[in-house]
PAZAPA-4460 file (N, C-alpha, C; in steps of 0.05 Angstrom, whole numbers, plus 32768, in hexadecimal, padded with zeros to 4 digits):
% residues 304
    n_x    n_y    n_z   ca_x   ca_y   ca_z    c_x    c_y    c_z   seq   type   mol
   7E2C   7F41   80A1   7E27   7F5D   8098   7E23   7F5E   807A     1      X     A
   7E13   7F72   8072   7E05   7F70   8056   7E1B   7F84   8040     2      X     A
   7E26   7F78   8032   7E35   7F83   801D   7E27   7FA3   8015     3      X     A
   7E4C   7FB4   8017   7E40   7FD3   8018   7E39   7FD5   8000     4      X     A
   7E30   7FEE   7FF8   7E26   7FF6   7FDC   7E47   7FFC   7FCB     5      X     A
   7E3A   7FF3   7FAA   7E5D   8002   7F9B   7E5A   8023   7FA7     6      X     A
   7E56   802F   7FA7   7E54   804C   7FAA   7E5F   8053   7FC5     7      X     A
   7E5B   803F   7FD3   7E64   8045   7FF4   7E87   803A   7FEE     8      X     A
   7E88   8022   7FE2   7EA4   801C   7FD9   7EB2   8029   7FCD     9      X     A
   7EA8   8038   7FBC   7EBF   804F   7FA7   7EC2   8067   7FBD    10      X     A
   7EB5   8076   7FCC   7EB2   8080   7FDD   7ECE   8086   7FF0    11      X     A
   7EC7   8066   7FFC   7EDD   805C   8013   7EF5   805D   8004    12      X     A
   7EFA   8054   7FEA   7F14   804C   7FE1   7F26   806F   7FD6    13      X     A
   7F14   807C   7FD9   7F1E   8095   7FD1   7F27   80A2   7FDE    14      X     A
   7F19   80A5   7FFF   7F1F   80A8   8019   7F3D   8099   8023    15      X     A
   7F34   8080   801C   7F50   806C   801F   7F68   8073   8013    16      X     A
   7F66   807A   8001   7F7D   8086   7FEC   7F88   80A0   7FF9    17      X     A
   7F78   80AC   8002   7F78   80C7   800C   7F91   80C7   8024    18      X     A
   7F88   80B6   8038   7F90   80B1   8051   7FB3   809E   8049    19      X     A
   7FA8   8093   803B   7FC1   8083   8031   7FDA   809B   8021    20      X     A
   7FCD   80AA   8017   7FE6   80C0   800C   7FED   80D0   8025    21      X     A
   7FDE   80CF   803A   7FE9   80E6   8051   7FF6   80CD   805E    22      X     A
   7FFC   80AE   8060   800F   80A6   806B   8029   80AD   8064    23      X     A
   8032   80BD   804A   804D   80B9   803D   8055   80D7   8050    24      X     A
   8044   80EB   8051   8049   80FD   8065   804F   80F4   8087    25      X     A
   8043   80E3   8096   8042   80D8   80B0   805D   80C6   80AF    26      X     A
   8065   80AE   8096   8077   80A2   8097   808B   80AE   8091    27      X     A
   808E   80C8   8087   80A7   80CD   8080   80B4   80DE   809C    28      X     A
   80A3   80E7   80A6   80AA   80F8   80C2   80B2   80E4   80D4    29      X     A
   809F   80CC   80DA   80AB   80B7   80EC   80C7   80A8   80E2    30      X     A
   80C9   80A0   80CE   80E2   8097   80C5   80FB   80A2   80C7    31      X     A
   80FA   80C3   80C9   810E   80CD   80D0   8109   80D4   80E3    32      X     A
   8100   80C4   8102   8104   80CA   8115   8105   80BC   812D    33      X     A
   80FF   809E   811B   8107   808E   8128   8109   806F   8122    34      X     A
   8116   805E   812A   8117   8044   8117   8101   8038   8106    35      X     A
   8102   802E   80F1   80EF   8020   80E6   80D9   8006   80EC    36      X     A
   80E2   7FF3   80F8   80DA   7FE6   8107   80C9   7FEA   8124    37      X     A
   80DC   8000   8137   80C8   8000   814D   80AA   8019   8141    38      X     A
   80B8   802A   812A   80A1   803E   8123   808B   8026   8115    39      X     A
   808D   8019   810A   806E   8006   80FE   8068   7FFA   8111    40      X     A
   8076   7FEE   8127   8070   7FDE   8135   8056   7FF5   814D    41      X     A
   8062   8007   8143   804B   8020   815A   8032   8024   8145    42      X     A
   803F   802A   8125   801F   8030   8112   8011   8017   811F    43      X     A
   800C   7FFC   811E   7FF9   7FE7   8116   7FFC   7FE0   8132    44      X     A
   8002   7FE2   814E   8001   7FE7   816D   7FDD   7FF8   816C    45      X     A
   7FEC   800E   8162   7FD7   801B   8161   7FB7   801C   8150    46      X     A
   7FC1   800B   8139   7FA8   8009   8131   7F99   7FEE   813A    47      X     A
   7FA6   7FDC   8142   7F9B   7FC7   8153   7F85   7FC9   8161    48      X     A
   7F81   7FE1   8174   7F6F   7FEC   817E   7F57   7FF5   8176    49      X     A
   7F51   8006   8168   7F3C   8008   8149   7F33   7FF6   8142    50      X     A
   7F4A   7FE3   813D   7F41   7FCC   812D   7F2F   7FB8   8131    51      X     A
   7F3A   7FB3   8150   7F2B   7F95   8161   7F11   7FA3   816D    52      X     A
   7F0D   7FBD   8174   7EF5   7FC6   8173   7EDE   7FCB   8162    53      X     A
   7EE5   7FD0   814E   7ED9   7FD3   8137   7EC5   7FB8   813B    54      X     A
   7ED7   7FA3   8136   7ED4   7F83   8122   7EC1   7F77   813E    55      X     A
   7ED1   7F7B   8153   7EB8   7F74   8163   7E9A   7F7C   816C    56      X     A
   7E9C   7F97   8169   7E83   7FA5   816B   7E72   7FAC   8157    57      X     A
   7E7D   7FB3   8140   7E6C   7FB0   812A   7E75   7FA1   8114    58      X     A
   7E87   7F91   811C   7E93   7F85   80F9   7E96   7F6F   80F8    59      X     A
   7E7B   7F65   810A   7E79   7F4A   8104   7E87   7F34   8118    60      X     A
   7E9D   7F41   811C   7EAB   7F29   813E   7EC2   7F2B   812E    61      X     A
   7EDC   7F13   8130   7EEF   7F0A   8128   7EE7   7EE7   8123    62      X     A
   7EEE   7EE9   810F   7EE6   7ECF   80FE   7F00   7EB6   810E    63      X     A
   7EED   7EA0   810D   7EFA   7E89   8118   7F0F   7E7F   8103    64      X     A
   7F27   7E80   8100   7F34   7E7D   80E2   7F34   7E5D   80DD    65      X     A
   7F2F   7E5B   80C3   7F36   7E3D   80C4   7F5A   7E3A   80AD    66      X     A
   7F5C   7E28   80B0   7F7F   7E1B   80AB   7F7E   7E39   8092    67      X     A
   7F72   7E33   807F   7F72   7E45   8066   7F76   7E68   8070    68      X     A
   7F60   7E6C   807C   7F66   7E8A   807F   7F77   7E91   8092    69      X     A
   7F7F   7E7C   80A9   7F87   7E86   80B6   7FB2   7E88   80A4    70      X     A
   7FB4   7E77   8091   7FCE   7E78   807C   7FCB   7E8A   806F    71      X     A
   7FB1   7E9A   805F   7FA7   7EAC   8055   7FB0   7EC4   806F    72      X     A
   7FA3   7EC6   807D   7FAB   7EE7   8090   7FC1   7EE8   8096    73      X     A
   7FDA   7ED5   809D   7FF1   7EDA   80AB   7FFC   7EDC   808C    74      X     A
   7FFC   7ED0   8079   8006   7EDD   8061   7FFC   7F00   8057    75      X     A
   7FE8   7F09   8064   7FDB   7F23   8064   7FF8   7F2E   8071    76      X     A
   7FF2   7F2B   8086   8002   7F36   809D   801B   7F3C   8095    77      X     A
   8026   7F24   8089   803E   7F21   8086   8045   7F33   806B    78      X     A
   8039   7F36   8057   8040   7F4B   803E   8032   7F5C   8046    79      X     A
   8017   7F6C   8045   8012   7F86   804E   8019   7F92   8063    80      X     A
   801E   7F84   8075   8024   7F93   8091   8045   7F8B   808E    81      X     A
   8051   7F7A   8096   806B   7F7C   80AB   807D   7F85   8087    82      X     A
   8081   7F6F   8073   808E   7F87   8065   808F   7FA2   8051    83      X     A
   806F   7F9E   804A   8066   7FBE   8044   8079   7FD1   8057    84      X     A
   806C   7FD4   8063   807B   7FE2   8080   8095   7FE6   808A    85      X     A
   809B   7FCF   8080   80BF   7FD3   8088   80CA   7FDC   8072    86      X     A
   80C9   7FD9   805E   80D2   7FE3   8043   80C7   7FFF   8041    87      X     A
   80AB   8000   8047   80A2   8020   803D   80A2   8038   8058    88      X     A
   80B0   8035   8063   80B6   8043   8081   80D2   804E   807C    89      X     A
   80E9   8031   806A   810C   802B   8065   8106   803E   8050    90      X     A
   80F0   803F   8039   80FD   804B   802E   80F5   806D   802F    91      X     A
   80E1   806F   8038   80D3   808C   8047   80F3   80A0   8051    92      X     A
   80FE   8091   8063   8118   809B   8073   8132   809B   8061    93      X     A
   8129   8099   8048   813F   8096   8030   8136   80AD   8012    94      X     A
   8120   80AE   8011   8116   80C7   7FFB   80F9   80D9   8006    95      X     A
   80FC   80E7   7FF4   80E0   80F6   7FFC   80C5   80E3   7FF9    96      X     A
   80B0   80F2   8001   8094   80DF   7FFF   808D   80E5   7FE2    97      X     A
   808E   80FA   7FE2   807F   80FE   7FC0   8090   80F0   7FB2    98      X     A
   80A4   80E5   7FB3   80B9   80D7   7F9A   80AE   80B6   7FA5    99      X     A
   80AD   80AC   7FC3   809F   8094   7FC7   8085   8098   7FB7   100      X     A
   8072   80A3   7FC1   8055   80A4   7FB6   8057   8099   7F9D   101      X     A
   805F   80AB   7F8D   8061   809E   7F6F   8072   8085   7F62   102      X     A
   8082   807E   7F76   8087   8061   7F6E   8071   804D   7F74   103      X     A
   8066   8052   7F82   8051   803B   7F8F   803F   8038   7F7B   104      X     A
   803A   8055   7F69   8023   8055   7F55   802F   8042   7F44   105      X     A
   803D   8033   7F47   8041   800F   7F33   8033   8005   7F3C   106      X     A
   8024   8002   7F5D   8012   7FE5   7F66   8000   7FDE   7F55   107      X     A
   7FED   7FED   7F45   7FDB   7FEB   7F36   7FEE   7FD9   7F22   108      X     A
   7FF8   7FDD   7F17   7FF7   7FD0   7EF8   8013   7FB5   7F07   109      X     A
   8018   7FBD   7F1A   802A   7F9A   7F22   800F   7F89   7F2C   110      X     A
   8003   7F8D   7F36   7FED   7F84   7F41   7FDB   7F70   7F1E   111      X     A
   7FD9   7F81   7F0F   7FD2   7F77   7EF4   7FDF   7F60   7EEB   112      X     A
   7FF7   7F68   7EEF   8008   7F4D   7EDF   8004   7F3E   7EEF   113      X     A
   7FFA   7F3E   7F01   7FFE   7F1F   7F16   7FE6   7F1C   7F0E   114      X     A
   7FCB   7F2F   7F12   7FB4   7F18   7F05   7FAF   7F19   7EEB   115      X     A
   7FCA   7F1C   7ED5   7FC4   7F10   7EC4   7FCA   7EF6   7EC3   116      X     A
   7FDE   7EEB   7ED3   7FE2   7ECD   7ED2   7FD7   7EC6   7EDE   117      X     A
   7FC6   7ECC   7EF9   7FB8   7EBD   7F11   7F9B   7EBA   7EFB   118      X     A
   7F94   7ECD   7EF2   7F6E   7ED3   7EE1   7F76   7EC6   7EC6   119      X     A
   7F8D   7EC9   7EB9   7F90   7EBE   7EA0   7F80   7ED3   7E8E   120      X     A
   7F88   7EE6   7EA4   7F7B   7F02   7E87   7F87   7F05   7E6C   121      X     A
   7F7A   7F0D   7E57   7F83   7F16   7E41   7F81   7F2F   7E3C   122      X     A
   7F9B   7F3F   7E37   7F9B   7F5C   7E2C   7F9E   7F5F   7E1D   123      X     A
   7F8B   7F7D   7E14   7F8F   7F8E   7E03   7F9E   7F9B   7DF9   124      X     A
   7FA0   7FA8   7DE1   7FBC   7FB6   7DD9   7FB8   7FD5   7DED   125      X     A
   7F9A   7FD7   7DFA   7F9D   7FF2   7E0B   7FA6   7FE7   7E28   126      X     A
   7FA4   7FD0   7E2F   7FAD   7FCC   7E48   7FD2   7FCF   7E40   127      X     A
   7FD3   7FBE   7E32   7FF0   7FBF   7E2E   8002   7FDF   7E28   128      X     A
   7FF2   7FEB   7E1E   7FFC   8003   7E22   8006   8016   7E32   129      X     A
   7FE7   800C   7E44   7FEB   801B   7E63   7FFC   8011   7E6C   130      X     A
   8000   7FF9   7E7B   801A   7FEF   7E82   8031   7FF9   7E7C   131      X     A
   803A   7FF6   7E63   8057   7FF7   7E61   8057   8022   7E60   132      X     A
   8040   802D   7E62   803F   804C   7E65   8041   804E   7E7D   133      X     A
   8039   803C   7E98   8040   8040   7EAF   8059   8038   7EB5   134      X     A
   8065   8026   7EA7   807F   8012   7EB2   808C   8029   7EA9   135      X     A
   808B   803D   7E90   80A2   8051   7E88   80A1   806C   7E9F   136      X     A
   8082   806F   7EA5   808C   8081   7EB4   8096   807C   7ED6   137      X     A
   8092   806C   7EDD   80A4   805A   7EFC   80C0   805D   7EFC   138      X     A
   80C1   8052   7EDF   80E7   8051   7EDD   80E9   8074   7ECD   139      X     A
   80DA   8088   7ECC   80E4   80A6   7ECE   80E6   80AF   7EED   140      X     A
   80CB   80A1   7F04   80D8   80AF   7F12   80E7   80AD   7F27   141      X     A
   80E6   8088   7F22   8105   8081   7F2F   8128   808C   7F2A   142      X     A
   811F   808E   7F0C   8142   80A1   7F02   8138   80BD   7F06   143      X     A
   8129   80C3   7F0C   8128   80E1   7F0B   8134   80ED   7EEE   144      X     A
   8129   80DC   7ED8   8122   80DC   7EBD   8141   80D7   7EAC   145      X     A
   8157   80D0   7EC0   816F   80C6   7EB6   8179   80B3   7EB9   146      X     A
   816D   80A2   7EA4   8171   8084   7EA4   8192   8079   7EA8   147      X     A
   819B   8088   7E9A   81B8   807F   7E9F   81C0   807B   7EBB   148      X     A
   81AD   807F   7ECF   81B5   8086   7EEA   81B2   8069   7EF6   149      X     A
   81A5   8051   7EE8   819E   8039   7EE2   81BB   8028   7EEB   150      X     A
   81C7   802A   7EDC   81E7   8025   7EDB   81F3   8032   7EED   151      X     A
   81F3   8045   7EF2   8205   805A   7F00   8201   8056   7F28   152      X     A
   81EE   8043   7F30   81E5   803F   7F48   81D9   805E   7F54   153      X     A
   81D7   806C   7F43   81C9   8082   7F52   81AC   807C   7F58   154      X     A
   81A1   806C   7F56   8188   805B   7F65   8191   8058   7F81   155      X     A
   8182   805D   7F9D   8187   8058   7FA9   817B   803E   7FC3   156      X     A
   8184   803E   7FD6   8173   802B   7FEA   8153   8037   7FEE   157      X     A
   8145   8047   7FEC   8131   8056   7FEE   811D   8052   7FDD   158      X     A
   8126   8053   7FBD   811D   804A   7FAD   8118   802A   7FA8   159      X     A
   8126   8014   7FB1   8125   7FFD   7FAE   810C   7FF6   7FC3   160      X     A
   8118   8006   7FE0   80FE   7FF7   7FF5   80EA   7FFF   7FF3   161      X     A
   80DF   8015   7FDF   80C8   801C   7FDE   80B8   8009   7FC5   162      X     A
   80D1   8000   7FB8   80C5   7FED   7F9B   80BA   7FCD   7FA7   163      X     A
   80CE   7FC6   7FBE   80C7   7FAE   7FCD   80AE   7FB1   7FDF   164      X     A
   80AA   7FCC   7FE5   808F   7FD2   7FF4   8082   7FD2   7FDF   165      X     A
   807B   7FD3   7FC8   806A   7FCF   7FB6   805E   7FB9   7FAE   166      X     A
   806E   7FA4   7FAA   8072   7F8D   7FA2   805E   7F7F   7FBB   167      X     A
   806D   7F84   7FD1   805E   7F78   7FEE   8047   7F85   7FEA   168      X     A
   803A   7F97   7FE4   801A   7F9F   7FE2   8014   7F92   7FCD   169      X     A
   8017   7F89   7FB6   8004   7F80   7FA8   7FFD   7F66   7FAF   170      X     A
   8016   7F54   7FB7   8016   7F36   7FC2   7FFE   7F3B   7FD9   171      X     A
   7FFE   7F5B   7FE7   7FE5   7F59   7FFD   7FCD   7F57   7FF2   172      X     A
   7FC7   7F67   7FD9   7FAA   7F69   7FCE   7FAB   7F45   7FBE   173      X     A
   7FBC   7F41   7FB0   7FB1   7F21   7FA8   7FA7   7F1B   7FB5   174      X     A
   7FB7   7F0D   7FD1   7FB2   7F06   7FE2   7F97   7EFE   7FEF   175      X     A
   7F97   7F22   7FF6   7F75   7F22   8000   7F64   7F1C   7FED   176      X     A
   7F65   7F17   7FD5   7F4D   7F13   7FCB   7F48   7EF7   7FCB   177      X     A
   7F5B   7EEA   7FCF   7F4F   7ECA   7FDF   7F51   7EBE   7FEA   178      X     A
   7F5A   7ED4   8007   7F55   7ECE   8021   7F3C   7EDA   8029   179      X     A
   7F31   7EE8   8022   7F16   7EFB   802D   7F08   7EE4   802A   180      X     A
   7F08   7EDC   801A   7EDC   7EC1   8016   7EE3   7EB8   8030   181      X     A
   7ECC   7EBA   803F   7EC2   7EB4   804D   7ECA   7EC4   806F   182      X     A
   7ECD   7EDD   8065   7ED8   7EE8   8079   7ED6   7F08   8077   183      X     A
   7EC5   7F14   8092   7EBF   7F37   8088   7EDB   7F45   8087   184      X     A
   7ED4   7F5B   807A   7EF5   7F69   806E   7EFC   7F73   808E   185      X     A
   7EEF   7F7A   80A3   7EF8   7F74   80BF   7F00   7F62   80CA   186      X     A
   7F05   7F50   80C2   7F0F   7F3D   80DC   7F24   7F32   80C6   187      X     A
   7F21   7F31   80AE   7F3C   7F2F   80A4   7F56   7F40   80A7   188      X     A
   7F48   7F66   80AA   7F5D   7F74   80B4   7F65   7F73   80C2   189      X     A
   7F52   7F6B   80E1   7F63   7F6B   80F7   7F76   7F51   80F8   190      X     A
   7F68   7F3D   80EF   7F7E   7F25   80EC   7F95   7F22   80EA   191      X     A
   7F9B   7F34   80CB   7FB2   7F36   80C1   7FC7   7F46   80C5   192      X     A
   7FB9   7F5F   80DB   7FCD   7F76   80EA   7FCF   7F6A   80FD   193      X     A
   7FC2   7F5D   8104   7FCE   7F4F   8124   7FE7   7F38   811B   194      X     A
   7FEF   7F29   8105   7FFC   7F21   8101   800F   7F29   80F5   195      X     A
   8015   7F42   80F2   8029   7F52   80DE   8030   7F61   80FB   196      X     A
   8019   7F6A   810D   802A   7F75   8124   8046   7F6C   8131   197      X     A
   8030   7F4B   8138   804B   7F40   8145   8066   7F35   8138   198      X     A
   8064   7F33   811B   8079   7F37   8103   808E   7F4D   8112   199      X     A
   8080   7F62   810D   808E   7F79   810C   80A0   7F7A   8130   200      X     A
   808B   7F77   813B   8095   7F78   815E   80B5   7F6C   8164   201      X     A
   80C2   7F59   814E   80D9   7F49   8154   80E5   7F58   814E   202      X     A
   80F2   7F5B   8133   8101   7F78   8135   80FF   7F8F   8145   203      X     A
   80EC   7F97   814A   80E8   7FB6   8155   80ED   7FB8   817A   204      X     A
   80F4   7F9C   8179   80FB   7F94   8196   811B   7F9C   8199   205      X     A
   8126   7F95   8183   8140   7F9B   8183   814A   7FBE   8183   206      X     A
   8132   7FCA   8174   8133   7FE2   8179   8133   7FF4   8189   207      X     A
   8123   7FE1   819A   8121   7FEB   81B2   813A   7FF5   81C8   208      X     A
   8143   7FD9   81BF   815D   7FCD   81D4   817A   7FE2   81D3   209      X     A
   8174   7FF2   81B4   818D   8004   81A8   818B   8019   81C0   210      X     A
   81AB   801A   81C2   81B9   8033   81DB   81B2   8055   81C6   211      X     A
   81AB   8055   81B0   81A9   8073   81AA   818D   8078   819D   212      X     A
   8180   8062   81AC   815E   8068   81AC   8155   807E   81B9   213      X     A
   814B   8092   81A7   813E   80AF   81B6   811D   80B0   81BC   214      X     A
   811B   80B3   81CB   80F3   80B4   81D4   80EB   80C3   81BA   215      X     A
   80D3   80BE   81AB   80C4   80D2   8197   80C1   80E6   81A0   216      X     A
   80C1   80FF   818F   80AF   811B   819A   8098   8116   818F   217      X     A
   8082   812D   8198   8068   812D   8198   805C   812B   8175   218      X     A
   806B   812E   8168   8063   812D   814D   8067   8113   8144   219      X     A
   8073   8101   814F   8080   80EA   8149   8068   80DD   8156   220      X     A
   8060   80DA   816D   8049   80CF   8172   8029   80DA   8157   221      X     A
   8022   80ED   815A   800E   80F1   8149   8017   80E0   812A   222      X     A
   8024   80E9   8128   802B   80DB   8109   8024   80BF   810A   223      X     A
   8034   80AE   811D   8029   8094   8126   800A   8095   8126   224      X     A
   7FFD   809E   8134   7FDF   809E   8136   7FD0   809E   8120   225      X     A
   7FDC   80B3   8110   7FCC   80B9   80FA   7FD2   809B   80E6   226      X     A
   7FED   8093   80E5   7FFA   8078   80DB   7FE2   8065   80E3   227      X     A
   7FDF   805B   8102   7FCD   8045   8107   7FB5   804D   8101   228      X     A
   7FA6   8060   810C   7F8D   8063   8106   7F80   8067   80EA   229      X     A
   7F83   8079   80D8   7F78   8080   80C2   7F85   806F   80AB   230      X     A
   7FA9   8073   80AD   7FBC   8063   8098   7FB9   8048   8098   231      X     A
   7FAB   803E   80B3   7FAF   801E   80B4   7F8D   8014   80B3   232      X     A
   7F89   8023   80D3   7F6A   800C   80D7   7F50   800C   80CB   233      X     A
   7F54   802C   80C2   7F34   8034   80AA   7F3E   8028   8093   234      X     A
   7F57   8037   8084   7F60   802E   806E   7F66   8011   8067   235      X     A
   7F6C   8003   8074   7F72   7FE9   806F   7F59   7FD7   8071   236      X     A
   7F43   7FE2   807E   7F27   7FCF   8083   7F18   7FDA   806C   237      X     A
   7F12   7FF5   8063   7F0C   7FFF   8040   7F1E   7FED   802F   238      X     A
   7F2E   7FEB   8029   7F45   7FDE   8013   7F39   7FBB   8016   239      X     A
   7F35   7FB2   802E   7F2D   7F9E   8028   7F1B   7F95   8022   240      X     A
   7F04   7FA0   8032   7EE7   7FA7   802F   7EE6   7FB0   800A   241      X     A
   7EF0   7FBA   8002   7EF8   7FC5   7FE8   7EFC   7FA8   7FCD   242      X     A
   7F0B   7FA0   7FCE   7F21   7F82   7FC5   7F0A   7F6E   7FCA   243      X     A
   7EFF   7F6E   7FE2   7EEA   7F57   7FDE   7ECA   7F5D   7FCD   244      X     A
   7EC0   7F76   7FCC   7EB2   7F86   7FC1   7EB1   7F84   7FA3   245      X     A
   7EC3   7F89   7F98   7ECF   7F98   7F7B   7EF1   7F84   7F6E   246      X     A
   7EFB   7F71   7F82   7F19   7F69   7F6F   7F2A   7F78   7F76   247      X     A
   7F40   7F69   7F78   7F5E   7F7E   7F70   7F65   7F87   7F63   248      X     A
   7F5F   7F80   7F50   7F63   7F90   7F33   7F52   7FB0   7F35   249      X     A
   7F33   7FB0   7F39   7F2B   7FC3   7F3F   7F2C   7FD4   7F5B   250      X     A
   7F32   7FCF   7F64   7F3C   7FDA   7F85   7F53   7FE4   7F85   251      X     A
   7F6E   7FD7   7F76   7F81   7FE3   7F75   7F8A   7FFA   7F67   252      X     A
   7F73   7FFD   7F4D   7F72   8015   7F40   7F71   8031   7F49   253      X     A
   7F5E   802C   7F5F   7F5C   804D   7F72   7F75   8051   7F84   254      X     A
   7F94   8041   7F81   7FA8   8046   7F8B   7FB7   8060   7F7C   255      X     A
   7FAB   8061   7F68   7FB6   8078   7F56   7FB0   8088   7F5C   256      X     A
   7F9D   8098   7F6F   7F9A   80AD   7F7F   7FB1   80B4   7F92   257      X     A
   7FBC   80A2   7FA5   7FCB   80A0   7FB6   7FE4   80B3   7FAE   258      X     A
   7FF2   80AC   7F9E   800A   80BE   7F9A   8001   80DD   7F95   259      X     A
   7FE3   80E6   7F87   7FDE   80FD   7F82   7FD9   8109   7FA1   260      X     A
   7FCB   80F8   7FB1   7FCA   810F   7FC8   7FE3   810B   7FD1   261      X     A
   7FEE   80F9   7FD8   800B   80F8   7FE5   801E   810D   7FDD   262      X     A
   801F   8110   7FBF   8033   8122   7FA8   8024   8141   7FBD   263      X     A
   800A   814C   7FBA   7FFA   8166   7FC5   8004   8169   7FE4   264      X     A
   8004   8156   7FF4   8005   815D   800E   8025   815C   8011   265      X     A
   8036   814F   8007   8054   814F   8004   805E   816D   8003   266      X     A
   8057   8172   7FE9   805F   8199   7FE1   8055   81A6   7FF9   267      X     A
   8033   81A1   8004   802A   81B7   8011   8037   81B2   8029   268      X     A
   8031   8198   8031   8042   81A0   8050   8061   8195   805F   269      X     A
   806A   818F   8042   8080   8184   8045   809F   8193   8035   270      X     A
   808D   81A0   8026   809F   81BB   8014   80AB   81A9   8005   271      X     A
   80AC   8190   7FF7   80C0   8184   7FEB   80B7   8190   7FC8   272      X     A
   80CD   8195   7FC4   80CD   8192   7FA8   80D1   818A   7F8C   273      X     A
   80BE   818C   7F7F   80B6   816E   7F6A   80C3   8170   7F52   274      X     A
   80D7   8160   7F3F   80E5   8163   7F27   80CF   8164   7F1C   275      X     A
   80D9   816A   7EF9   80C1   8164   7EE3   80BD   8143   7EE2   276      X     A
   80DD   813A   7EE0   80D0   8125   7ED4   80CD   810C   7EEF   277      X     A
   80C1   8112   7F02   80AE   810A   7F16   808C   810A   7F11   278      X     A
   8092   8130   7F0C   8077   812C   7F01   806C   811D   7EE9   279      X     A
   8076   8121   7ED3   8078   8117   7EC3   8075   80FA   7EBE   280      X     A
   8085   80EA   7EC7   8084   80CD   7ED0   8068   80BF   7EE5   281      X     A
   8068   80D9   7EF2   8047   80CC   7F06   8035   80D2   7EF4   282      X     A
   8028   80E5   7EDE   8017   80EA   7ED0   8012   80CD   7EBB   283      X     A
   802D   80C3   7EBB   802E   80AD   7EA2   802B   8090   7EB4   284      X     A
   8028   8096   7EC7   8023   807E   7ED8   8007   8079   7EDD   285      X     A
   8004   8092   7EE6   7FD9   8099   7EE8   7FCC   808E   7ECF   286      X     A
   7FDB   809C   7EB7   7FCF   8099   7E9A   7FC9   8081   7E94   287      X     A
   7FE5   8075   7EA2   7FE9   8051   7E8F   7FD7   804B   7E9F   288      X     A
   7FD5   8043   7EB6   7FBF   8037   7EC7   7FA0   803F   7EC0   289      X     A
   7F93   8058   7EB9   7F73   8056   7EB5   7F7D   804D   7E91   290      X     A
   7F90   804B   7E84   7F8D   803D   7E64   7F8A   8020   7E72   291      X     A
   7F99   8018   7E7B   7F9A   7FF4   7E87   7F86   7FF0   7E93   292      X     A
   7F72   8001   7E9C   7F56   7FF6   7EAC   7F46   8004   7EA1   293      X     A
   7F42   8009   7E82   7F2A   800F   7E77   7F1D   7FF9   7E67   294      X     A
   7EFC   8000   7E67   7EF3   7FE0   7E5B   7EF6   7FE0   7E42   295      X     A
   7EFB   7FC1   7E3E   7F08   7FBD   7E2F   7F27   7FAE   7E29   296      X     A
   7F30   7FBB   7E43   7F4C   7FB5   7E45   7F5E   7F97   7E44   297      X     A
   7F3A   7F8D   7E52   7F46   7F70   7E5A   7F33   7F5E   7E4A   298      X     A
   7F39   7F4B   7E36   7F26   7F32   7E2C   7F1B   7F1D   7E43   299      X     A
   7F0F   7F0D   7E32   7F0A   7EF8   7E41   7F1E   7EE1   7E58   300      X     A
   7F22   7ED8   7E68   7F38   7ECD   7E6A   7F41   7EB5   7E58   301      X     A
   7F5B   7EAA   7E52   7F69   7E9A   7E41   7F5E   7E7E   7E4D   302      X     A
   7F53   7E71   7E3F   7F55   7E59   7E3F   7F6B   7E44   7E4B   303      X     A
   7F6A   7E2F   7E6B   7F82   7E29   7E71   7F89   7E11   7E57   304      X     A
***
């Protein structure tokens, strides 16, 4: 298949972002309603389906893996899917989405530091700025702008598993960027959900097995749906399709959208309500990130 246009890529990734902020709405409703484990194990159930149709009918087939990619996709699997997911589901059922959303807006600039040692990039005093203007506002809206709260354990479990779900997404975008050569951004996604599925399937077996397991209601299914289909199998085949296109570095930049719709659809249909210094702290996170990816930002790479 013939490489899309950039314009069709910025496009998708905006869309992607889009769909990705209405997961923090879908995950936060499933999380409180039913275990974590068997609920992902139903999102990426479900997008499996999407998926393996897609890749076979128009996306080219499913690639024959060889030793490399096939250590490459189950490492996919294994950080974007099974613990993304377990951590950002744990910590969904522990704080609001709009307060997740905006922690996540770190992936961008954690994502940086790793290829500054993997690229041997050299920064600027505006990259460096941005950075440590995003790192200040993360840790505003993790304290909810009272640092002392640092010490005080008023951080909670919610806040940590959404920081570990962070961490596990960026290890996903490295990742893919060199696991993709030689492989369409379809059959790497289905690859790697099919191997994060059955990740996830062992635990969620146990879930199963629990005596005060309640059947979902009807909202609890849709949410799932909307989870596999749009949150997982469009979104995740743009993102990669994306990463192999344009870099991680540039792909991960349009993650800074994510918390803004997430933050909009939170208030509107979730009535939650937002501190200042939430807001405040996500504005300085957005900021630092387009200062850290303006040109310029980055020199030549360093000499090994």
């Amino acid at each position: 298949m013939s490489a899309p246009p950039l314009t069709s890529i910025y496009i998708k990734l905006v869309l992607t972002t889009a769909f990705w902020g209405g997961t923090f709405i879908a995950g936060r409703y499933v999380a409180q309603q039913m275990p974590h484990f068997l609920a992902a194990s139903g999102r990426f159930l479900i997008a499996l389906i999407p998926l393996f149709l897609f890749t076979l009918t128009v996306g080219g087939g499913l690639t024959r893996l060889n030793k490399r990619q096939l250590i490459g996709t189950v490492l996919l699997g294994a950080t974007g899917v099974f613990t993304y997911n377990t951590f950002f589901l744990g910590g969904l059922g522990h704080i609001p989405a709009s307060r997740a959303a905006l922690i996540v807006a770190l992936s961008p600039i954690m994502t940086m530091f790793v290829m500054r040692f993997i690229a041997h990039e050299r920064w600027t005093w505006l990259r460096v700025l941005g950075v440590l203007l995003s790192l200040s506002g993360v840790s505003m809206v993790i304290t909810r702008g009272d640092y002392a709260s640092v010490f005080s354990g008023a951080i909670g479990r919610g806040e940590l598993y959404i920081f570990i779900a962070v961490a596990s997404w960026v290890a996903y975008t490295v990742i893919g960027r060199y696991t993709l050569a030689g492989m369409s951004a379809a059959s790497a996604t289905t690859w790697s959900t099919l191997w994060g599925t059955l990740m996830l399937l062992v635990p969620a077996s146990a879930d199963l097995m629990s005596p005060t397991l309640a059947w979902p209601d009807g909202w609890s299914w849709v949410a799932m749906a909307y989870l596999g289909v749009f949150g997982t199998a469009v979104a995740f085949f743009w993102y990669n399709q994306a990463v192999a296109a344009i870099g991680p570095a540039r792909a991960t930049l349009f993650t800074n959208l994510v918390p803004v719709f997430a933050v909009v659809m939170s208030v509107v249909l979730l009535d939650e309500r937002l501190v200042l210094a939430s807001l405040v702290g996500g504005a300085m996170v957005i900021t630092g990130v387009i200062l850290a990816n303006r040109p310029g930002a980055v020199l030549r790479p360093d000499s090994d």
